[in-house]
mmCIF file as gemmi writes it, N, C-alpha and C atoms, coordinates in Angstrom:
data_model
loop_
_atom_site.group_PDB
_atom_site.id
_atom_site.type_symbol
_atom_site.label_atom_id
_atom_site.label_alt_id
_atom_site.label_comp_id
_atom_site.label_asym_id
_atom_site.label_entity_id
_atom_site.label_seq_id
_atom_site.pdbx_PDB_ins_code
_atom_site.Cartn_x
_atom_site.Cartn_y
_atom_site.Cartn_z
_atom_site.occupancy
_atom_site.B_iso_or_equiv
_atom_site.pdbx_formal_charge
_atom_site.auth_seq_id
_atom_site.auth_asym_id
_atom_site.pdbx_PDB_model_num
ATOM 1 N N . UNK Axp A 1 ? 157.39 96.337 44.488 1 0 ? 1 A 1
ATOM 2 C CA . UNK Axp A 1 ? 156.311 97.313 44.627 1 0 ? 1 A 1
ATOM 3 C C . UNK Axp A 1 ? 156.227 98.2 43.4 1 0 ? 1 A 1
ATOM 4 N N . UNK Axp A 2 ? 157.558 98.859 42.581 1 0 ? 2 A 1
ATOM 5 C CA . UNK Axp A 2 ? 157.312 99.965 41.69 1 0 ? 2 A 1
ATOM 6 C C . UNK Axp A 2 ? 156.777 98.922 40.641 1 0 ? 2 A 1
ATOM 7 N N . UNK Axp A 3 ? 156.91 97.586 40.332 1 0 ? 3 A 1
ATOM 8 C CA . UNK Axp A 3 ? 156.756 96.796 39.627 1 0 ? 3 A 1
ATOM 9 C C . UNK Axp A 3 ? 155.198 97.039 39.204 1 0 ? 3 A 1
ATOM 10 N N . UNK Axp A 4 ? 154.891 96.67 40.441 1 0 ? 4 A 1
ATOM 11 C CA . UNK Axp A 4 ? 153.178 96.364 40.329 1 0 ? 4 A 1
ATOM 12 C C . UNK Axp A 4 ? 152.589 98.027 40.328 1 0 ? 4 A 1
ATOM 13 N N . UNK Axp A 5 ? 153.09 98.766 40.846 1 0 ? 5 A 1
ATOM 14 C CA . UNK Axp A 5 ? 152.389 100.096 40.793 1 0 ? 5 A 1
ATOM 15 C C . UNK Axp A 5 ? 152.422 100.714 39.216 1 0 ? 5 A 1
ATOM 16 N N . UNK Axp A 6 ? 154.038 99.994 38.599 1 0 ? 6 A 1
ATOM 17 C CA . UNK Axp A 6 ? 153.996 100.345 36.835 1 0 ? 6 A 1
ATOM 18 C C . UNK Axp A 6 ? 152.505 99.273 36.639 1 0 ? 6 A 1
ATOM 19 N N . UNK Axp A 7 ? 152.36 98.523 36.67 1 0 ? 7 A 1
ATOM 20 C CA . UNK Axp A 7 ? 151.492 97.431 35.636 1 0 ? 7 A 1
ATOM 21 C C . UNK Axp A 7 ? 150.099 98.178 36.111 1 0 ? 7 A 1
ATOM 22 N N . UNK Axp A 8 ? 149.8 98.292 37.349 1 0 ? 8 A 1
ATOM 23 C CA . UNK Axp A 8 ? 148.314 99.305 37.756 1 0 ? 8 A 1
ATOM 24 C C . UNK Axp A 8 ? 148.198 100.6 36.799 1 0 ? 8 A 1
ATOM 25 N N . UNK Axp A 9 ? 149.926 101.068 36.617 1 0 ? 9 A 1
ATOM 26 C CA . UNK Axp A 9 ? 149.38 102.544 35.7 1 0 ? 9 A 1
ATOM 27 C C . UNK Axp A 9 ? 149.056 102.352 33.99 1 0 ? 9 A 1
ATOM 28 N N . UNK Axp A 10 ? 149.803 101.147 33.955 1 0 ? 10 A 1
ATOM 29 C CA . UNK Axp A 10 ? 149.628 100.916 32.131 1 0 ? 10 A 1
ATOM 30 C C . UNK Axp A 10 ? 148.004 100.365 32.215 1 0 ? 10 A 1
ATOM 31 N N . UNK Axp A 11 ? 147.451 99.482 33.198 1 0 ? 11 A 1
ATOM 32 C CA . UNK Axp A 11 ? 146.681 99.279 33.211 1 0 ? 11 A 1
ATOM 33 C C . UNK Axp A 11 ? 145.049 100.121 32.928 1 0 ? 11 A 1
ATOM 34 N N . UNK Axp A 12 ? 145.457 101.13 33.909 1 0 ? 12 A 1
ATOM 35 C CA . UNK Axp A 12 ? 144.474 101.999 34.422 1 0 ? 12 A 1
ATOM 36 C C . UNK Axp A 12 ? 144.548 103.02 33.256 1 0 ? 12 A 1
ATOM 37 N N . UNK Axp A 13 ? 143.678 103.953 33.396 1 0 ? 13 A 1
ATOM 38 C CA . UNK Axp A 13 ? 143.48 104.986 32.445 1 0 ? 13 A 1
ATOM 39 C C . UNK Axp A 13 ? 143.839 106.441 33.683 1 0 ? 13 A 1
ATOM 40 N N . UNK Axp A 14 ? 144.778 107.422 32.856 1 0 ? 14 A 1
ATOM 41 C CA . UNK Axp A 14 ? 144.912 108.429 34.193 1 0 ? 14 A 1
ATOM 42 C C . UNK Axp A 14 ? 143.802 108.665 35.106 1 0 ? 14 A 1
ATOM 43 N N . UNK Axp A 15 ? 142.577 108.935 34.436 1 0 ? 15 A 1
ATOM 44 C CA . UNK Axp A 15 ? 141.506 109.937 35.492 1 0 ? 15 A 1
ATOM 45 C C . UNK Axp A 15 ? 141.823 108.979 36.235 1 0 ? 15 A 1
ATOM 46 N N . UNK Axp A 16 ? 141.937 106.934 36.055 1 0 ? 16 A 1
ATOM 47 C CA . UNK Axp A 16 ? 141.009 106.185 37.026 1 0 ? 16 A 1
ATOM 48 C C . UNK Axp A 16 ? 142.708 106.238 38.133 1 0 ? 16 A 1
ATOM 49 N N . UNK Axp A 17 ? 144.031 106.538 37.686 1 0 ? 17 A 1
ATOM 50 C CA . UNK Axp A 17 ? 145.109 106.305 38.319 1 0 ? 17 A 1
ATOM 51 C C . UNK Axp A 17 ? 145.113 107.321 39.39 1 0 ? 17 A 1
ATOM 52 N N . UNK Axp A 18 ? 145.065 108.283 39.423 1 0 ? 18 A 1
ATOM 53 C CA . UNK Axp A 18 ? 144.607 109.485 39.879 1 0 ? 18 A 1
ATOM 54 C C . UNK Axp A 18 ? 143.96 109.251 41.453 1 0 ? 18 A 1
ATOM 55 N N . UNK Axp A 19 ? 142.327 108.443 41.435 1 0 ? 19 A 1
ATOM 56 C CA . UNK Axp A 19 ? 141.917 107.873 41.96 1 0 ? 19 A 1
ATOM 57 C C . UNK Axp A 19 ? 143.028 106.492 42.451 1 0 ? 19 A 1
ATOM 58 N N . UNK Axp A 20 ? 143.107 105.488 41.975 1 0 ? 20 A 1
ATOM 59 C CA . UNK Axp A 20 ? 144.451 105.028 43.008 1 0 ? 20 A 1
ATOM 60 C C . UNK Axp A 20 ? 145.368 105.156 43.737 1 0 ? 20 A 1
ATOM 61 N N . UNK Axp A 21 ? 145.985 106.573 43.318 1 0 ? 21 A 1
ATOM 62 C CA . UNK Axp A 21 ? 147.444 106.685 44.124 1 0 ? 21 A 1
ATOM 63 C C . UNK Axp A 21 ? 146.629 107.243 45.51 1 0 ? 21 A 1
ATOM 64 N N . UNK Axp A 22 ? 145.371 108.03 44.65 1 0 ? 22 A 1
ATOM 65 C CA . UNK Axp A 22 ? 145.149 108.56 46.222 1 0 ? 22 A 1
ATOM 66 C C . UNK Axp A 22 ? 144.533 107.508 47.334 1 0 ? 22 A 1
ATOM 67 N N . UNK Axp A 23 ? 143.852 106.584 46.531 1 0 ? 23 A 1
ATOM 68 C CA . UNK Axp A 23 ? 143.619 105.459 47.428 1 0 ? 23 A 1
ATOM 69 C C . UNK Axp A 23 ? 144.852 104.606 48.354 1 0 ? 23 A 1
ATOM 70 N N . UNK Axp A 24 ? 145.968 104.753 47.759 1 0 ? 24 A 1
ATOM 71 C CA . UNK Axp A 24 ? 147.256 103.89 48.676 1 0 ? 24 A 1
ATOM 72 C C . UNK Axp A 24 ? 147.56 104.947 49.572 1 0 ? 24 A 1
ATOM 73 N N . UNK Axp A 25 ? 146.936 106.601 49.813 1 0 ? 25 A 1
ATOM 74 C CA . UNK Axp A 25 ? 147.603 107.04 50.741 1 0 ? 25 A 1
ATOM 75 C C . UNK Axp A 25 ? 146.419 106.518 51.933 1 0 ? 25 A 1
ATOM 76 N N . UNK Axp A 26 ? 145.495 105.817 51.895 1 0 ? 26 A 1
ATOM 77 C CA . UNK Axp A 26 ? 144.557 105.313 53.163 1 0 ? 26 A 1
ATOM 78 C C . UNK Axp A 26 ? 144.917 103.965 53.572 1 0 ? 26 A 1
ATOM 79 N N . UNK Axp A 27 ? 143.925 103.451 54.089 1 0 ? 27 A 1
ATOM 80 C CA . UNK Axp A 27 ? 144.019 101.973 54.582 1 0 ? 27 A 1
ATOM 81 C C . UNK Axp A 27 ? 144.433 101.454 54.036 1 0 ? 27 A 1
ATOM 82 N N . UNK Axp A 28 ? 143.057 101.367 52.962 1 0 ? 28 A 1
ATOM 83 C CA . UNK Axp A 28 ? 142.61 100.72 52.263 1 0 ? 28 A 1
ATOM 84 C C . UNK Axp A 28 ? 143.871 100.373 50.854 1 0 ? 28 A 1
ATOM 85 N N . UNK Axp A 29 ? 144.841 101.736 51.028 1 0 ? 29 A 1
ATOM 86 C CA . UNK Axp A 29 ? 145.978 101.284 49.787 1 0 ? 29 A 1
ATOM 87 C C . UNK Axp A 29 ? 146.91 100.232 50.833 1 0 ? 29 A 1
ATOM 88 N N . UNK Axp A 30 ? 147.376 100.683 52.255 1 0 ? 30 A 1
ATOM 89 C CA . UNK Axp A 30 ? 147.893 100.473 52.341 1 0 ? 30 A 1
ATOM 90 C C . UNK Axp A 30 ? 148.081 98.865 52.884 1 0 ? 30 A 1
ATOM 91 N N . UNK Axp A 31 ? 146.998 98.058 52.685 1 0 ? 31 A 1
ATOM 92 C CA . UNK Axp A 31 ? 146.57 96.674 52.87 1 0 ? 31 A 1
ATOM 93 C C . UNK Axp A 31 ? 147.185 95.795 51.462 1 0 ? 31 A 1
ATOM 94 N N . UNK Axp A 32 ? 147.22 96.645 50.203 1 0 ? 32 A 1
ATOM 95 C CA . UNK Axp A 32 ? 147.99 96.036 49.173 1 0 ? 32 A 1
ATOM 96 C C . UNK Axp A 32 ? 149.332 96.764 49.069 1 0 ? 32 A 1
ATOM 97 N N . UNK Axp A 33 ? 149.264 97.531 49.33 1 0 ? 33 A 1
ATOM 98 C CA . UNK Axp A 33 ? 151.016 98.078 49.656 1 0 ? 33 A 1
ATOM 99 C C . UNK Axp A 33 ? 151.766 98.396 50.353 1 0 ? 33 A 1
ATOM 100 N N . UNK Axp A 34 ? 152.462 97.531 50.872 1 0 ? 34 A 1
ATOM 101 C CA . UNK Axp A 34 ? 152.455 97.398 52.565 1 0 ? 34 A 1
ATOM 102 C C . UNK Axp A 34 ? 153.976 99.179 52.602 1 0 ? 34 A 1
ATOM 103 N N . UNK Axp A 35 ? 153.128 100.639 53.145 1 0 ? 35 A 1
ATOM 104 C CA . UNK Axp A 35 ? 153.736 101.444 52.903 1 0 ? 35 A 1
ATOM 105 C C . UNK Axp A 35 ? 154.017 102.091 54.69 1 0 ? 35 A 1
């Protein structure tokens, strides 16, 4: 999991990471991260 959550942040640009983490605290994160 920290694996793929590093490669989403190198990926992403902060503003857009920002927007992700808060997305894994819903469903909708938690369907790709099983939390």
């Amino acid at each position: 999991e920290k694996d793929s959550i590093k490669a989403m942040r190198a990926y992403l640009s902060e503003g857009e990471w920002v927007n992700v983490e808060a997305a894994l605290r819903t469903n909708i994160g938690k369907r790709f991260y099983r939390v």
